[in-house]
N, C-alpha and C positions, 0 to 999 in steps of 0.2 A: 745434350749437355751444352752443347758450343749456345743453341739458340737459348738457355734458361740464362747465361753468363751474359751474353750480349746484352737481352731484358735488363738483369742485375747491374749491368757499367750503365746502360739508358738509364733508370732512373736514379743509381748514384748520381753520376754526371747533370743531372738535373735539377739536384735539391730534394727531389720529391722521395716522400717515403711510403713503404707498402701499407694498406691498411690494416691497421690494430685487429686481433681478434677481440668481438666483442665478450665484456667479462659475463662470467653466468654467474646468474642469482644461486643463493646457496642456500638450502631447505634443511634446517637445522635445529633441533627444537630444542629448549631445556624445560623437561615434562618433570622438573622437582620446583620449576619458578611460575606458583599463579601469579594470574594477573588480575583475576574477577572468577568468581562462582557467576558464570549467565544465569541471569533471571528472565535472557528474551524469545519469545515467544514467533517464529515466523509464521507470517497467513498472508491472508490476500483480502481486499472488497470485491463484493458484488454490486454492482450498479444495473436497477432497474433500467432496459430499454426493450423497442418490441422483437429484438433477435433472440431474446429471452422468453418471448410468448409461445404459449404453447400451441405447438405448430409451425413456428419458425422452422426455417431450417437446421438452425444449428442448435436449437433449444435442448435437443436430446442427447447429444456429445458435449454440449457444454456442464449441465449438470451431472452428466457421469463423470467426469472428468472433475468435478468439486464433490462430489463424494468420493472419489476416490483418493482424492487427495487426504481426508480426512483430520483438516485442521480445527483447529480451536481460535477463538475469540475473529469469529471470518466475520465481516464488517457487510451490512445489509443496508443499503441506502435505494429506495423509490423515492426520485427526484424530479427537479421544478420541469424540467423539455416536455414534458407528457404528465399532465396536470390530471389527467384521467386515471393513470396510474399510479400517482404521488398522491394526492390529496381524496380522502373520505366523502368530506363535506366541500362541494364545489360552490353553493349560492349559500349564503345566509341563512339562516331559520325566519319562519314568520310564526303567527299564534297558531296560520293554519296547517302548515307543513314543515318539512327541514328534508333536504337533499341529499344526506348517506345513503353512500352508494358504494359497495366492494366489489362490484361486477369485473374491472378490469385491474384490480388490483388483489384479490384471493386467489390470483391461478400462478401468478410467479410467485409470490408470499408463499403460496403451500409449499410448491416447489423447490423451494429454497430451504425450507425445514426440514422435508424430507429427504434433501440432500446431506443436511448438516446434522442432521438426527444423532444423540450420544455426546454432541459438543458442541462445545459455548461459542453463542453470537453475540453479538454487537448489531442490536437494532437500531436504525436511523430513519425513519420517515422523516425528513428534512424539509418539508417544503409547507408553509404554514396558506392555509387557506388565506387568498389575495382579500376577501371581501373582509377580514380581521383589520386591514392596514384602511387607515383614510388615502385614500385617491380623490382626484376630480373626475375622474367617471370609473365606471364598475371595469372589471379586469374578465376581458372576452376570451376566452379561451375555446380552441377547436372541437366541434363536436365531436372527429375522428380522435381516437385514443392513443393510435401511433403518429400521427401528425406534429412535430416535433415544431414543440411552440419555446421561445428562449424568453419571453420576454413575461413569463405570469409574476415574476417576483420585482412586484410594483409597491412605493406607498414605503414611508421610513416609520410613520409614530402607526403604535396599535388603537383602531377604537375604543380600545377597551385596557386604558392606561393601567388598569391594577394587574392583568393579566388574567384575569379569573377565566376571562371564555378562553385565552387560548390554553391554560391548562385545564378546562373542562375537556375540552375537543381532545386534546391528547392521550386525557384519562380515558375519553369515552373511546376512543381508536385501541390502545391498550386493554382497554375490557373484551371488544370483538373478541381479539385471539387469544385473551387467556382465563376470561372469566365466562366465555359461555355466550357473550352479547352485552348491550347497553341498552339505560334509558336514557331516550333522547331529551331535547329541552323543552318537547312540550309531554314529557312522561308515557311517551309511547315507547316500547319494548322492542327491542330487535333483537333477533334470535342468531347466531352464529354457530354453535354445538363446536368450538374451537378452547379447547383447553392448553395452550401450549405455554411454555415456562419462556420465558425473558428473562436472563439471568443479566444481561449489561444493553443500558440505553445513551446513546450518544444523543446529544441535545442540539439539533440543528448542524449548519454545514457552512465552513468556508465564510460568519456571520461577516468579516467586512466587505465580504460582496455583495451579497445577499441583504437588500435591504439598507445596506451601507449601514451597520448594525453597529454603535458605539458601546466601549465595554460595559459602560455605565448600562445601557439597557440590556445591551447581552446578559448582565446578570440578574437584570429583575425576571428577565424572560424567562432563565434556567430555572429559576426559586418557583418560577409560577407552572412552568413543565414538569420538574419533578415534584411539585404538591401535588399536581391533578393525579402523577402516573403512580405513586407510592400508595393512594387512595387503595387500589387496584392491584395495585402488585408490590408490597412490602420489601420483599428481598432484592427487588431490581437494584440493581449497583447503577452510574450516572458516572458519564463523559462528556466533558464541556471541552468548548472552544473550538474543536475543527478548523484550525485556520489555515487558510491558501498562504498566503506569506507571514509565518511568522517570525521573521526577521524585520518589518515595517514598524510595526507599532507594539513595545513592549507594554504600553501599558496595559494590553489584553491580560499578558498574565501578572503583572501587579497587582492590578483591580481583582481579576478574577480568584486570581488565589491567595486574594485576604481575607479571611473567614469573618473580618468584622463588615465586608460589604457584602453580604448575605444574610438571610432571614438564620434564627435560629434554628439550628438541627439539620439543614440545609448540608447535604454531605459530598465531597469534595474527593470523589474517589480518583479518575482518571482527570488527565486533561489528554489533549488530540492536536496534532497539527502535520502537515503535510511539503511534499517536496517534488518538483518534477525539474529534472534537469531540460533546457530549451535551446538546443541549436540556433547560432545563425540560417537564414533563409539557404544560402550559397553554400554550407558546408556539408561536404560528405564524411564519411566511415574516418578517413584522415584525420579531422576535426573534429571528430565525436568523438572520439578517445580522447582527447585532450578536453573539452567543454565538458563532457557527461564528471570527468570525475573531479575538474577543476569545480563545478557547481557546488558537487557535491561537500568536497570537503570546504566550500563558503555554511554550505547547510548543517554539518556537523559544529561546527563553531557554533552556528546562532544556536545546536541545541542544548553548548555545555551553559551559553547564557542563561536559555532557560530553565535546565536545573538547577544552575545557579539561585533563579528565583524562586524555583518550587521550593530547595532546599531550605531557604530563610524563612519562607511564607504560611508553607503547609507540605513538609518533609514526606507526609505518609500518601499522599497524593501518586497515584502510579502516572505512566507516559507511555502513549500509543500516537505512533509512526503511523498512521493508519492509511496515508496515500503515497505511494511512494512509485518513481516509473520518469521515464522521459513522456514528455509533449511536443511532438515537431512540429514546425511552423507550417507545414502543410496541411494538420490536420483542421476540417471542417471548412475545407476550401474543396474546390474542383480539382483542386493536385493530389488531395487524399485518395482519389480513384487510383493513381498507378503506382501499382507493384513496390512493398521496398525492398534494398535487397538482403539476402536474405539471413546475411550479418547482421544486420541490422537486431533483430530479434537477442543473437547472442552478446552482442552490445549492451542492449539492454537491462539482458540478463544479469550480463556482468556486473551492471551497476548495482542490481538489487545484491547482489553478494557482494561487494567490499561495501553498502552499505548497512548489511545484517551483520557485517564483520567490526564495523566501527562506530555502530548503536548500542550493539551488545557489549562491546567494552565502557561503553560511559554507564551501562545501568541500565536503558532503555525497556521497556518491558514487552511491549509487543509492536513487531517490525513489519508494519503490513504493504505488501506487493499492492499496486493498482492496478488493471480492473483483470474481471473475469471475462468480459466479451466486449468488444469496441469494435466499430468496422465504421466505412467512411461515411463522414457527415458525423459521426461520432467517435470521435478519438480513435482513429483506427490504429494509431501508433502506442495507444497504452494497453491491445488487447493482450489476454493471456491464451485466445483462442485462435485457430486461424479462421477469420470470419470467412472463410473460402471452401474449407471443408470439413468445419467441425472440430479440427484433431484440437488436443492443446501444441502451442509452439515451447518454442525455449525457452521464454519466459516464466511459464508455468514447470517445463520440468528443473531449470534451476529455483524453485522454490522447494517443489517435491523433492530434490533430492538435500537440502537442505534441513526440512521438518522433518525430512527420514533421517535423520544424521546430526541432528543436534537440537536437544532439550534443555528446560530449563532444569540446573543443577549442574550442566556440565562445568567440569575446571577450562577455565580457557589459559593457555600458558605463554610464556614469552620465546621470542626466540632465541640464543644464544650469541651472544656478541661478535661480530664481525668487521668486516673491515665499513670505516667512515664511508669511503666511497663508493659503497657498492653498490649497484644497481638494483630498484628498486620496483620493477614497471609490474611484478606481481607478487598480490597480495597475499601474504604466509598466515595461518592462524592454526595453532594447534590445539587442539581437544582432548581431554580426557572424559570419557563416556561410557556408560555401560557396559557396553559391548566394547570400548578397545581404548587403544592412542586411535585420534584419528589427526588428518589435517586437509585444511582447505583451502585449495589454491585457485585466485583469481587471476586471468590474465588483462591487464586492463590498456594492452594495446591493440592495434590491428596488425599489431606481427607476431608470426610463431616466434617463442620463448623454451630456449633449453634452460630448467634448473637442475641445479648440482643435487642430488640428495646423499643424506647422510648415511650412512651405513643403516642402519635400525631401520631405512624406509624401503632401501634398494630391493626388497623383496613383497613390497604391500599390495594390496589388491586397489582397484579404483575404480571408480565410477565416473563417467566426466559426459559433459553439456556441452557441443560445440557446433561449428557449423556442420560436420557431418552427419551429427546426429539426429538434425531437422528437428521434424514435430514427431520424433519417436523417445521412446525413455531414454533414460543417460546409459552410456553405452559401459559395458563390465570390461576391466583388463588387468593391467599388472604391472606393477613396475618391475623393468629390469637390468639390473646394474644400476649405475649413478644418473646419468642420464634421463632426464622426463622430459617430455618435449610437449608442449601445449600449443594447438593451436591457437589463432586471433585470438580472444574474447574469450578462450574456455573457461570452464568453472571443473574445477574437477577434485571429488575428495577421496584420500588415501585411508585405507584400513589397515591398522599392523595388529592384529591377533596375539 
């Protein structure tokens, strides 16, 4: 007692005063106030590369781990690094020959269908054969298939300024897998015995890089890809624009979603565009909680502009989130070889849940996680798997447990009024769902977070995504009493029964 009173006259006599306990966030919902019926949809892309090959190593855990998942509208992109496995037709046609070829590109395709079997994809062959564009010499690509080439996507104007060859080729690539095979262009017959359904085609990928692609021909382009592919498959739906920043140049979706700068009947179902939060070089876990969600909410803004536009232009128009994930500035350098750690993943995580939490409140229709497999020399910081052993990481199971635990149709509701100054660092979203009240809690710093909950939750069951939970499912428990204590980064959602 003598030594606590001595303490207490020190720092009276000093001016200084003890520190504040910090205030706790208060988990409080008012489940009679919606705020939106969600129409969004969570999934993920796949991105063709050869960790995906069959044989790889981690080729057989990564696709059980996408069928298990068991999402809809999953995003299917064989792209430009590996021209072997993105593009059909590698050389030209002559009167005597023509070069389709699906040798390294039918064994992840199948794979991927068989995965996704029972539900809806998003096909993207993205990468348009180089010999379409005018170049001043032909575009040499690696005879090896895995040999990871960046540079085939050469050449801005098409030879063939009406578009008719490049939406023949597309039609005829879309016939392989669902009409049985194609005729080629000198009326030779290729046999495939592939009958499969394409219910949605996205149209190209990221076009202001790609080609440095102006919106003006992005849309003649669209008109000319889906005449060839509707030939062939009527009921396919069509997703334009895929854009890397869309925040640069608005006029993509002016242009694009003016139904008077398209051919008639030209239909205008989805538009696409994408988001990766990007660290400074120098910052750690400290400053990745601050960057990742400071980005992000710059990237929610640019998306209420562009419903702004869809709204004025073509209302009935849906919107898919379709890449979404951080990019560190290591990846595809010789730094991407070592280890990150292993917050790092729940970091991540996290972003993709208050980003599914603040898409689904503007309307957003489908919120797609990026990638299914990345490792180094390839994005190893956007994988969903751990390119080390197969498993899926945290990334992957805060999706799953998000697609487990929230459909389109749920009430999303508000919280209940609280005090102006109250601490805000994790994000609250309450649910009304089938199966319950629920609610989902983001933590979006790198420090454990006690919240307060309300009476009604003090007894609910939970499931949560954290650093202790590695690359295994989200771990089951319980709330009990007022008290919830969340690890860094957790993602964790309550059921009350």
């Amino acid at each position: 007692m003598v030594n606590l009173l001595a303490v207490f006259f020190l720092v009276a006599a000093s001016g200084l005063t003890a520190p504040a306990q910090e205030t706790r966030q208060q988990v409080n919902i008012d489940w009679d106030k919606t705020v939106i019926v969600s129409k969004s949809m969570p999934t993920l892309q796949v991105v063709t590369n050869p960790m995906l090959n069959p044989g790889a190593p981690i080729h057989d855990g990564s696709f059980a781990a996408l069928k298990a998942l068991g999402a809809d509208y999953v995003r299917y992109v064989p792209w430009l690094p590996y021209p072997k496995i993105a593009v059909a037709e590698l050389d030209p046609p002559t009167k005597d020959k023509t070069s389709w070829d699906f040798t390294y590109i039918d064994p992840v395709t199948k794979d991927f269908l068989a995965a996704t079997e029972g539900h809806s994809t998003i096909i993207n062959f993205s990468t348009i054969p180089a010999w379409m564009f005018r170049t001043d010499q032909p575009v040499k690509y690696p005879d090896d298939p895995n040999q990871v080439f960046w540079h085939y996507t050469q050449g801005t104007e098409l030879r063939d300024p009406t578009g008719k060859e490049l939406g023949d080729y597309f039609g005829r690539l879309v016939s392989w897998y669902t009409k049985g095979g194609f005729t080629d262009e000198n009326a030779k017959k290729h046999e495939s015995g592939y009958h499969y359904t394409f219910p949605y085609w996205e149209v190209l990928n990221e076009i202001e890089s790609e080609h440095s692609t102006t919106p003006e021909d992005y849309t003649k382009r669209y008109d000319a890809m889906v005449e060839g592919i509707r030939k062939v498959s009527p009921d396919t739906k069509f997703m334009g624009l895929a854009l890397a920043a869309p925040g640069d140049n608005p006029k993509y979706f002016e242009y694009f979603l003016n139904p008077k700068n398209h051919k008639p009947g030209i239909p205008l179902d989805y538009i696409s565009f994408h988001f990766y939060a990007t660290p400074a070089l120098d910052e750690n876990l400290d400053g990745w909680q601050h960057t990742f969600f400071n980005q992000a909410r710059g990237f929610l803004a640019t998306t209420r502009y562009i419903l702004a536009i869809r709204d004025r232009l073509s209302p009935q128009t849906k919107i898919d989130t379709d890449e979404l994930g951080v990019i560190l500035p290591t990846d595809n350098t010789p730094a991407d070889k070592l280890p990150l750690p292993a917050a790092y993943w729940n970091a991540a995580g996290a972003l993709y849940g208050y980003l599914f939490v603040e898409l689904a409140k503007q309307g957003v229709d489908v919120i797609g996680e990026s990638q299914l497999v990345g490792y180094p020399t390839q994005y190893p910081s956007v994988s969903m798997i751990d390119y080390n052993n197969g498993k899926p990481n945290a990334r992957y199971w805060v999706l799953k447990l998000l697609k487990d635990n929230f459909r389109p149709g749920d009430k999303m509701v508000a919280e209940k009024a609280g005090k102006e100054d109250a601490p805000s660092d994790v994000t609250v979203q309450g649910f009304i769902t089938p199966q319950g009240k629920k609610v989902l809690l983001v933590n979006r710093t790198n420090k454990e977070k006690i919240v307060t909950l309300s009476p009604e939750l003090q007894n609910a069951s939970s499931l949560t995504v954290d650093e202790a939970t590695g690359d295994e499912a989200p771990r089951a428990g319980k709330a009990e009493g007022a008290d919830f204590k969340l690890a860094p980064f957790a993602v964790t959602v309550l059921s009350v029964q």
